[in-house]
DRENGU-129287 format. One record per residue (C-alpha): x, y, z; residue number from 1; chain. Coordinates in nm, 3 decimals. Example, Ala and Ser with C-alpha at 12.3 -4.5 7.8 and 13.67 -1.06 7.14 Angstrom:
BEGIN
ATOM       u       v       w pos unit
ATOM   1.230  -0.450   0.780   1    A
ATOM   1.367  -0.106   0.714   2    A
//
This chain:
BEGIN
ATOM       u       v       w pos unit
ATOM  -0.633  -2.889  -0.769   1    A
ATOM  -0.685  -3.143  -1.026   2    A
ATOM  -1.122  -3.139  -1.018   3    A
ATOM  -1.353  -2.910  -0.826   4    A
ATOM  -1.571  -3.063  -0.600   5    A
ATOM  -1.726  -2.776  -0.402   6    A
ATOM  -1.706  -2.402  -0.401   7    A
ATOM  -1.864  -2.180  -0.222   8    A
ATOM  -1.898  -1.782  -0.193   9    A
ATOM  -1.736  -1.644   0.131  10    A
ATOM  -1.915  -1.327   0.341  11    A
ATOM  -1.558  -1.174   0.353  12    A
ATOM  -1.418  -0.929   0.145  13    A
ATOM  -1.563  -0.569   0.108  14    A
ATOM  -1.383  -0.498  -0.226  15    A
ATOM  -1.275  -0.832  -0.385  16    A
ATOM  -1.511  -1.166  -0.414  17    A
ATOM  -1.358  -1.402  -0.191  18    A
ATOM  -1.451  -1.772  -0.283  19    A
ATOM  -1.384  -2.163  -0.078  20    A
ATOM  -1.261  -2.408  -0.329  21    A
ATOM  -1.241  -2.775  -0.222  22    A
ATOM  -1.092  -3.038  -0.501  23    A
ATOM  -0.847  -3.347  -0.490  24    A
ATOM  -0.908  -3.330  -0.124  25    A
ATOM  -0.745  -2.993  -0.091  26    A
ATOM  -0.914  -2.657   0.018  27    A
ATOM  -0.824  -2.309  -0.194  28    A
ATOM  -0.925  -1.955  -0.150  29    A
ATOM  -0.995  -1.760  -0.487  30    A
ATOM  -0.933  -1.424  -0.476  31    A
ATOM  -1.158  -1.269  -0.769  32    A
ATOM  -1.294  -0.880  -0.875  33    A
ATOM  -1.672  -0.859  -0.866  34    A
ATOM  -1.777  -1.041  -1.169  35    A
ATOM  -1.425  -1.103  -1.308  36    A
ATOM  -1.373  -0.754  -1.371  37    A
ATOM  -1.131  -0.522  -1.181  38    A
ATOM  -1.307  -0.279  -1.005  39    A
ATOM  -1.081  -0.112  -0.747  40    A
ATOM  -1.166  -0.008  -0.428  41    A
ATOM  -1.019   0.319  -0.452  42    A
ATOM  -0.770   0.485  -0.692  43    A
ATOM  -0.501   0.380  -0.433  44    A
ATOM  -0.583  -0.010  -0.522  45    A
ATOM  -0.318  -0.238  -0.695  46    A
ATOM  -0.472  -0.480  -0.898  47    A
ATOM  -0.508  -0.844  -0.787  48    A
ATOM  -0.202  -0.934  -1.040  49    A
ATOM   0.040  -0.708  -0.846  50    A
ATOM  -0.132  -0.810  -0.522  51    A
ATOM  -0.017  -1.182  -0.567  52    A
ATOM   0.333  -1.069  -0.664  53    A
ATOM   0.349  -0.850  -0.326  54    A
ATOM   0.212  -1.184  -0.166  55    A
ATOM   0.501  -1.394  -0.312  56    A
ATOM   0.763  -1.136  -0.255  57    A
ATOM   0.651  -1.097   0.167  58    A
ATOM   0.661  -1.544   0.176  59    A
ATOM   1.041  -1.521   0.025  60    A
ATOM   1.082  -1.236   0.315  61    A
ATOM   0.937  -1.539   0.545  62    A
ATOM   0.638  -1.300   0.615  63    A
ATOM   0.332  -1.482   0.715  64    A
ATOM   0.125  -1.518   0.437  65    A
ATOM  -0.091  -1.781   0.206  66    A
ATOM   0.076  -1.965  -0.074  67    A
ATOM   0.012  -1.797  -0.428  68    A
ATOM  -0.100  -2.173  -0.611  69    A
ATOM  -0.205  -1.978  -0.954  70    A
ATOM  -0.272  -1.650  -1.105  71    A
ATOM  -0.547  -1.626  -1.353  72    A
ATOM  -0.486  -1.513  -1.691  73    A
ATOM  -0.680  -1.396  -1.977  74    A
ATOM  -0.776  -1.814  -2.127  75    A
ATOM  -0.884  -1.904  -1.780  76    A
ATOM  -1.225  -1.674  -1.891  77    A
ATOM  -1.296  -1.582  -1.487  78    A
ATOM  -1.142  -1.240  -1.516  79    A
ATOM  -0.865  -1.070  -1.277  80    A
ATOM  -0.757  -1.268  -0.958  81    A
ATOM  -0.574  -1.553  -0.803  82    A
ATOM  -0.609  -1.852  -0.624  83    A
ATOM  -0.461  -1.878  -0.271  84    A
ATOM  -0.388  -2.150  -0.048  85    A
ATOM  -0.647  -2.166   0.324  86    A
ATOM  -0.534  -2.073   0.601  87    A
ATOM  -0.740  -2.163   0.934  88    A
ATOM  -0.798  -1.914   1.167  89    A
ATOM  -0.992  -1.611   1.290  90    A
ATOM  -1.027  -1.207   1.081  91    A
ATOM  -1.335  -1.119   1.286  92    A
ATOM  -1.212  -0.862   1.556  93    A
ATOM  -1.477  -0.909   1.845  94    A
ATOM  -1.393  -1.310   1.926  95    A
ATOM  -1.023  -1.213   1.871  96    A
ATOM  -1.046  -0.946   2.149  97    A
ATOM  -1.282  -1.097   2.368  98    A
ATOM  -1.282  -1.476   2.338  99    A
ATOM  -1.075  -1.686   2.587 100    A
ATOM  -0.949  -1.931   2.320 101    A
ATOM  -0.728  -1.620   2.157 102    A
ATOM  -0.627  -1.496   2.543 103    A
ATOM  -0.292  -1.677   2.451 104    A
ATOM  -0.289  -1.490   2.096 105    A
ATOM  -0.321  -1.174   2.221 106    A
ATOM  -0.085  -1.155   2.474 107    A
ATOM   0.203  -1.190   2.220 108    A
ATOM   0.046  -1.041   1.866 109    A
ATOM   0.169  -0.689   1.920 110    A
ATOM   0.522  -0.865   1.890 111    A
ATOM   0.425  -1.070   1.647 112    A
ATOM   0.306  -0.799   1.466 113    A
ATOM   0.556  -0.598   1.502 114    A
ATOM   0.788  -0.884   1.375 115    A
ATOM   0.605  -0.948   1.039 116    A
ATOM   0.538  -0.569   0.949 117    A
ATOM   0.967  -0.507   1.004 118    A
ATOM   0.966  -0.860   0.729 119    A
ATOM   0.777  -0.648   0.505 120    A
ATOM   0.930  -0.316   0.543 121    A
ATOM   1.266  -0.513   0.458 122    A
ATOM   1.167  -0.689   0.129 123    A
ATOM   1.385  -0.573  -0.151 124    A
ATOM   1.223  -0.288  -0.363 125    A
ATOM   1.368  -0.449  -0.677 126    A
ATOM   1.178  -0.658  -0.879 127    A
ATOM   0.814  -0.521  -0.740 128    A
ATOM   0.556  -0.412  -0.984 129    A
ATOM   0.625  -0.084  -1.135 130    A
ATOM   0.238  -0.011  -1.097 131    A
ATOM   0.305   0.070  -0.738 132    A
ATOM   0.221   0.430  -0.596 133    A
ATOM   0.469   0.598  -0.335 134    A
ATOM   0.278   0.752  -0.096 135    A
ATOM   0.459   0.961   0.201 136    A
ATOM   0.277   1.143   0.427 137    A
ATOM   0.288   1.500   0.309 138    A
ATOM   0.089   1.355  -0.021 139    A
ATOM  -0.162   1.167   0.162 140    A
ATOM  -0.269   1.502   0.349 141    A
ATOM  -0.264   1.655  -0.007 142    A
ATOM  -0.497   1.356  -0.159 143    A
ATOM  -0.733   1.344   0.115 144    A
ATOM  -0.821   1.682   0.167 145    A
ATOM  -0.883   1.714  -0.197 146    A
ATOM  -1.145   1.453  -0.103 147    A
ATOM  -1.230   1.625   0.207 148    A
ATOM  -1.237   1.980   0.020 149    A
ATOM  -1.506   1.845  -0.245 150    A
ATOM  -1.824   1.731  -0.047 151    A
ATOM  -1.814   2.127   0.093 152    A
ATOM  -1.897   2.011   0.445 153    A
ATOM  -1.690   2.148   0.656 154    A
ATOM  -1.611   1.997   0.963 155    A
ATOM  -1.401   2.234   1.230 156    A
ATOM  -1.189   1.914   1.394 157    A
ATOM  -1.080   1.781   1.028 158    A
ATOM  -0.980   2.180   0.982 159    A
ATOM  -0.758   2.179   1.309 160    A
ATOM  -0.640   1.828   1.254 161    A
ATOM  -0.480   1.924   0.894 162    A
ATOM  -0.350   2.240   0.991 163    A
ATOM  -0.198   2.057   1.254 164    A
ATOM  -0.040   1.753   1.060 165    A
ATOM   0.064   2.044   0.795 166    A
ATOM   0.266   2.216   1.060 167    A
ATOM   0.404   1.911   1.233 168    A
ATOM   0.516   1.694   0.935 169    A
ATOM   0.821   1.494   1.024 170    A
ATOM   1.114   1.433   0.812 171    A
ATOM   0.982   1.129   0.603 172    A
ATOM   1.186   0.831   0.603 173    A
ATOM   1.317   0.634   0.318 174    A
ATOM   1.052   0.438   0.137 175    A
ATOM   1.006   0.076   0.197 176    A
ATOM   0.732  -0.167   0.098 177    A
ATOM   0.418  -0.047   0.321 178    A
ATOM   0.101  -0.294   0.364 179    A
ATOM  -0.140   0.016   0.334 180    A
ATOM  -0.432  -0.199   0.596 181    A
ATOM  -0.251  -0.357   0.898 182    A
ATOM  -0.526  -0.398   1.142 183    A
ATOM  -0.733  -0.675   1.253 184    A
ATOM  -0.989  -0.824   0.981 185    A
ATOM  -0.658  -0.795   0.746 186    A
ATOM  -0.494  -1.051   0.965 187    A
ATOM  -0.554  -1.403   1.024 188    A
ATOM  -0.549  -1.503   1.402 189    A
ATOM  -0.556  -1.823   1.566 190    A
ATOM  -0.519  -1.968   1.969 191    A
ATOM  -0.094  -1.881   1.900 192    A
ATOM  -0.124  -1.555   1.696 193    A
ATOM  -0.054  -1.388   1.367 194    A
ATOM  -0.117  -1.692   1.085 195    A
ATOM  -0.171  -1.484   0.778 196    A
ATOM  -0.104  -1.113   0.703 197    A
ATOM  -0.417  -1.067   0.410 198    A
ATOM  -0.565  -0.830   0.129 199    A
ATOM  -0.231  -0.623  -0.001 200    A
ATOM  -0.437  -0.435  -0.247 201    A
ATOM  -0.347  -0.083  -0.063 202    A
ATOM   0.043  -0.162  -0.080 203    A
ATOM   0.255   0.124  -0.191 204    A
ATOM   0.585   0.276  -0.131 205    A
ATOM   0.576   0.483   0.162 206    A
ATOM   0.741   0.559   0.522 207    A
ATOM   0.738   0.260   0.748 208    A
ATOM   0.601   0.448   1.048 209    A
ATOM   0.264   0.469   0.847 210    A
ATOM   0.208   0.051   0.872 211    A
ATOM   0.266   0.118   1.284 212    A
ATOM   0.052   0.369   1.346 213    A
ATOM  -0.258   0.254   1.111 214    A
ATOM  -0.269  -0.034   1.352 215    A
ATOM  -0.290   0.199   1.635 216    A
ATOM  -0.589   0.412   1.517 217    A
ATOM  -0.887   0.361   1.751 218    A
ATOM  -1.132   0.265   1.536 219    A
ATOM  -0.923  -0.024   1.459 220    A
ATOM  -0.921  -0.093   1.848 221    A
ATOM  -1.295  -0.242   1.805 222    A
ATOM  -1.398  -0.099   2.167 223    A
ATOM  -1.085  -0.203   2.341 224    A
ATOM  -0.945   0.151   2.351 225    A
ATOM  -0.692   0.036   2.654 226    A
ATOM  -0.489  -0.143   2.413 227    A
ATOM  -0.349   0.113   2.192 228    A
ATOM  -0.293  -0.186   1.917 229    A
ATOM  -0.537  -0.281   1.760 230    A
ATOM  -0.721  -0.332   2.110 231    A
ATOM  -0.528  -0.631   2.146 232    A
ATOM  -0.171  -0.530   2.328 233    A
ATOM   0.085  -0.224   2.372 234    A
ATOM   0.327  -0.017   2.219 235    A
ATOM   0.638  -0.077   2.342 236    A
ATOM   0.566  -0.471   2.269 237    A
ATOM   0.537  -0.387   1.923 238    A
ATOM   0.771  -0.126   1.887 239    A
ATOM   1.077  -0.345   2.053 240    A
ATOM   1.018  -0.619   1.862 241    A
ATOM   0.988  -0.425   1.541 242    A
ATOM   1.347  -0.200   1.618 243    A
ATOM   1.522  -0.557   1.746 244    A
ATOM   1.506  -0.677   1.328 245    A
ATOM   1.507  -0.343   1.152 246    A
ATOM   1.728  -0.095   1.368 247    A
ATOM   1.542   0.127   1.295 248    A
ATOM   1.495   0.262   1.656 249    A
ATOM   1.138   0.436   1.617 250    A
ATOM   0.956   0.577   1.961 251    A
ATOM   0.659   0.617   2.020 252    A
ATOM   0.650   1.032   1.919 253    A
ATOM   0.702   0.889   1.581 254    A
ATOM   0.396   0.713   1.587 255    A
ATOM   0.208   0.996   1.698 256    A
ATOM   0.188   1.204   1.380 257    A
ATOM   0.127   0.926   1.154 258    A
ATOM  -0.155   0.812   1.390 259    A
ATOM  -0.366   1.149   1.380 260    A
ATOM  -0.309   1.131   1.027 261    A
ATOM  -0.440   0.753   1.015 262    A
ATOM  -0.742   0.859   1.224 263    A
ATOM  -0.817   1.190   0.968 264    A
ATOM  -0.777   0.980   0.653 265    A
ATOM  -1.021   0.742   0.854 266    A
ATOM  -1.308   0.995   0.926 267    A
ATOM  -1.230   1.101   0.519 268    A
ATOM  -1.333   0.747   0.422 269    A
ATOM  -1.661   0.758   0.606 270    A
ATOM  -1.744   1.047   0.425 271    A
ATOM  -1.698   0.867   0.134 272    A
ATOM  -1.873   0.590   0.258 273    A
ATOM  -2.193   0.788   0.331 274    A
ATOM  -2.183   0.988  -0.016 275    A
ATOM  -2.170   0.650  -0.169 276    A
ATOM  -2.475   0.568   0.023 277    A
ATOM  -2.640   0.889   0.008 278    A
ATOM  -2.607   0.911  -0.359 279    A
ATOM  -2.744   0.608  -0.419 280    A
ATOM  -2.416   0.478  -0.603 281    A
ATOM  -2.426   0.162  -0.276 282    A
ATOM  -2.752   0.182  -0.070 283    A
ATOM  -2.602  -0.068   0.185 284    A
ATOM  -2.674  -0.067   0.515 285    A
ATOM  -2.320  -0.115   0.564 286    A
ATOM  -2.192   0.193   0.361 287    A
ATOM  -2.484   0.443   0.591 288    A
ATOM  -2.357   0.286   0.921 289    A
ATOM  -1.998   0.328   0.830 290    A
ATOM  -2.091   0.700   0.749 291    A
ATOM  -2.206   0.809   1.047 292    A
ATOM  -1.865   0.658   1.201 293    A
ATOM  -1.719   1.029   1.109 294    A
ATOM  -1.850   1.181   1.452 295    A
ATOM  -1.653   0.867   1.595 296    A
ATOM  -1.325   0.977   1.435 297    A
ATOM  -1.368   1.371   1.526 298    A
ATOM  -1.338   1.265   1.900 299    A
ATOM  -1.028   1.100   1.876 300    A
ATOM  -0.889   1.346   1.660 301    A
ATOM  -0.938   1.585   1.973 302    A
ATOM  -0.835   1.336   2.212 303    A
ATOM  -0.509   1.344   1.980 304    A
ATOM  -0.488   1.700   1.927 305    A
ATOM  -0.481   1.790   2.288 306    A
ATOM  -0.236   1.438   2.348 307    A
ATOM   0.014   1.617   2.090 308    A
ATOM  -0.022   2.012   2.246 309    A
ATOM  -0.022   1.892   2.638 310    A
//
């Protein structure tokens, strides 16, 4: 982009400022931390540096994903992030589940998605930033009722759903490159399906099931609770096309743990989301209405629990 002619500051982005770039008749997404400072998310972000080297590692695993055009560095003077080529399409879930123009999309983006996440699970572990966290699913129990433990509000579902997932834990699988936020508003959609997989700042090292099953948590269903992913197709769709590249051959009962667990960690982060509003630290609107999302999360966690003991 040899001179900027326009730029202008997109609504997306909860975490990261997200920014349209238009010069030498080319558009470019900048992918920046609030005020040019990093300022994770949560402990479990990566840092937009090792989020553009996870984004050029997934394109050489022909994932579907923007180009990386530059990576800032410290002379540049706008602080931590990178600039990313645009890709056209949809992130909003509600016109991607209920809009005609993306019936086509949606009757093949559980395969699609299936195909991309077994891309990413297969992309070499050498040569990743060393700054990445593993993460199986015994430790994210451990980190997020240490969460859950300190607000002292004790809730009697998120009691039955740990001891549950405590008793239950699987044999964890070997670790492979996991996304950490497969879901819809991550992904960029358009009239054919998956364009873009987006925002890798919650990538770790982890069991693959956990990428599956985070897509098949309700609340990520936006309403369409038929469609057990992401509201937009089935199981087995994903599932097949995910075991045809990876032989991997996981079932559906594998996806059940690691779902419960998606939908407890869930209900965890809207109590975080409230305490952030209630203590004034972010007095959004947004952050209060995400809060009271917990209640949301304790009946699917029964619906779950009485799935798993039936």
């Amino acid at each position: 982009m040899s001179s900027l002619e326009a730029f202008k500051r997109l609504s997306g982005g909860a975490s990261q400022e997200t920014w349209a770039l238009t010069g030498g008749g080319h558009d470019a997404i900048l992918r920046r931390a609030p005020g040019g400072t990093s300022q994770a998310r949560s402990s479990a972000a990566i840092g937009l540096r090792a989020e553009a080297s996870l984004i050029q590692a997934a394109q050489a695993a022909r994932v579907p994903v923007p180009d990386v055009l530059y990576v800032l560095d410290d002379e540049d003077g706008l602080g931590d992030g990178f600039l990313m080529s645009r890709v056209q399409g949809e992130t909003i879930a509600r016109p991607i589940l209920r809009n005609e123009e993306f019936a086509k999309a949606r009757s093949q983006l559980a395969e699609q998605c299936g195909t991309a996440l077994a891309a990413i699970h297969s992309i070499s572990l050498d040569g990743l930033p060393d700054s990445l966290p593993h993460s199986d699913g015994l430790a994210q129990i451990a980190q997020y009722e240490e969460i859950y433990r300190g607000f002292d509000a004790p809730r009697p579902v998120f009691e039955l759903a740990l001891q549950w997932l405590k008793a239950n834990a699987p044999a964890p699988l070997e670790h492979v490159l996991v996304h950490g936020d497969f879901r819809l508003g991550n992904l960029m959609i358009d009239e054919n399906g998956l364009v873009a997989v987006l925002d890798w700042e919650l990538a770790h090292l982890g069991d693959p099931r956990e990428d599956l099953a985070w897509l098949c948590v309700n609340s990520w269903r936006f309403g369409q609770t038929q469609n057990r992913v992401g509201g937009f197709g089935q199981l087995e769709d994903l599932l097949s096309a995910y075991n045809s590249v990876t032989g991997r051959g996981i079932t559906a009962s594998d996806v059940d743990w690691w779902e419960l667990l998606g939908t407890l960690k869930w209900g965890i982060m809207c109590m975080i989301m409230y305490e952030a509003f209630r203590s004034g630290a972010d007095p959004s609107v947004e952050r209060a209405a995400i809060g009271r999302r917990v209640s949301e999360t304790e009946i699917d966690l029964i619906n779950l629990l009485e799935a798993a003991n039936a």
